[in-house]
Every structure is written in structure tokens, then in C-alpha cells.
C-alpha positions in Angstrom: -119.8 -28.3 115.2 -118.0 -25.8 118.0 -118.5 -23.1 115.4 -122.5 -24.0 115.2 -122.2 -23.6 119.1 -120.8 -20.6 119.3 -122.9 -19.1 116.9 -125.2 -19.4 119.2 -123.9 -19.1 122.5 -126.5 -16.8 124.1 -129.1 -20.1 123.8 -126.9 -21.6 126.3 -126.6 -21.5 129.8 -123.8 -18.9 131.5 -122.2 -22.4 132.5 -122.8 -23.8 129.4 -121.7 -20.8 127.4 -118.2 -20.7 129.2 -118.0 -24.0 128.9 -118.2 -23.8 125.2 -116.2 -20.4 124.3 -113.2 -22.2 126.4 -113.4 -25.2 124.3 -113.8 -23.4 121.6 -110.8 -20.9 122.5 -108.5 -24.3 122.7 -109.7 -26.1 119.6 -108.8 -22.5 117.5 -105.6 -22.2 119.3 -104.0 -25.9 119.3 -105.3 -25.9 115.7 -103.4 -22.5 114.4 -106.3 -21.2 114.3 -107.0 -17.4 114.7 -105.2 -17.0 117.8 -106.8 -13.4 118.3 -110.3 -15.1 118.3 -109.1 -17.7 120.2 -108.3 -15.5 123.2 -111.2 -13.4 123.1 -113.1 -16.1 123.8 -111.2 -17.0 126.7 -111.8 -13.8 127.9 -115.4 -14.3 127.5 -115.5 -18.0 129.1 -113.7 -16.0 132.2 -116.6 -13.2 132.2 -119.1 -15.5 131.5 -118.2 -17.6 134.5 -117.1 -14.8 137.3 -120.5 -13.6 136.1 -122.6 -16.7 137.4 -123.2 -17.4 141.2 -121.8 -21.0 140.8 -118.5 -20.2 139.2 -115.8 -22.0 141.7 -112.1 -20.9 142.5 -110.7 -23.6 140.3 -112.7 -23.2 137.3 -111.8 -19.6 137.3 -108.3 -19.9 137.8 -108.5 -22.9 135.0 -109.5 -20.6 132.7 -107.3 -17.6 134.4 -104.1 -20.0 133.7 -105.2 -20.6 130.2 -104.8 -17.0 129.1 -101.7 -16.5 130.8 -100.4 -19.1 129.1 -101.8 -18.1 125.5 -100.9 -14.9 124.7 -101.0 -14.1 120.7 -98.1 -13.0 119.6 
């Protein structure tokens, strides 16, 4: 069901959006999943966010932790 999500992603709220490419980014990742995907959409989730007005220091550097800490190899 995350994939139906993200297939869609622009239907979504900026908030929303993040919301779901980070979720998405884990779900990919803890699985073993594409681990290149997984980080792109990381990267999104953090553009996505930084992009809004209501993003807040923690939810950035939530996300900002998460790619340090998931690098593909």
C-alpha cells in the first residue's frame, strides 16, 4: 500500500508527502529493499519538508539523522 502512495505522492500534501516518502524510505531499507530508492526518497521527504513553512527543527533533523545514518553502500 506505501507503493500505491507513493505512486501518487503529488495528490498529497507537502506534509503529507514527506510524511510518506520517509516511511516509505524506512519500509524499503529495513526490508533490503532497494537501498538506492530508499535514500532518494529520504532526500525528497527532507526537500519536501525544508520546502513547507511548517517544517520544524526536529522533524528536519529527524529525517537529516536518517540519511546520515543510511548510506547505501
Amino acid at each position: 500500500s506505501l507503493e500505491q502512495l507513493a505512486a501518487d505522492l503529488d495528490a498529497h500534501p507537502p506534509r503529507g508527502r514527506a510524511d510518506i516518502q520517509l516511511t516509505l524510505a524506512r519500509a524499503l531499507w529495513d526490508s533490503g529493499g532497494d537501498r538506492v530508492r530508499a535514500r532518494a526518497l529520504g532526500e525528497g521527504a527532507l526537500r519536501t519538508l525544508t520546502a513547507t513553512t511548517t517544517a520544524s527543527a526536529a522533524d528536519v533533523a529527524e529525517i537529516k539523522s536518517w540519511l546520515a545514518s543510511h548510506k547505501p553502500r
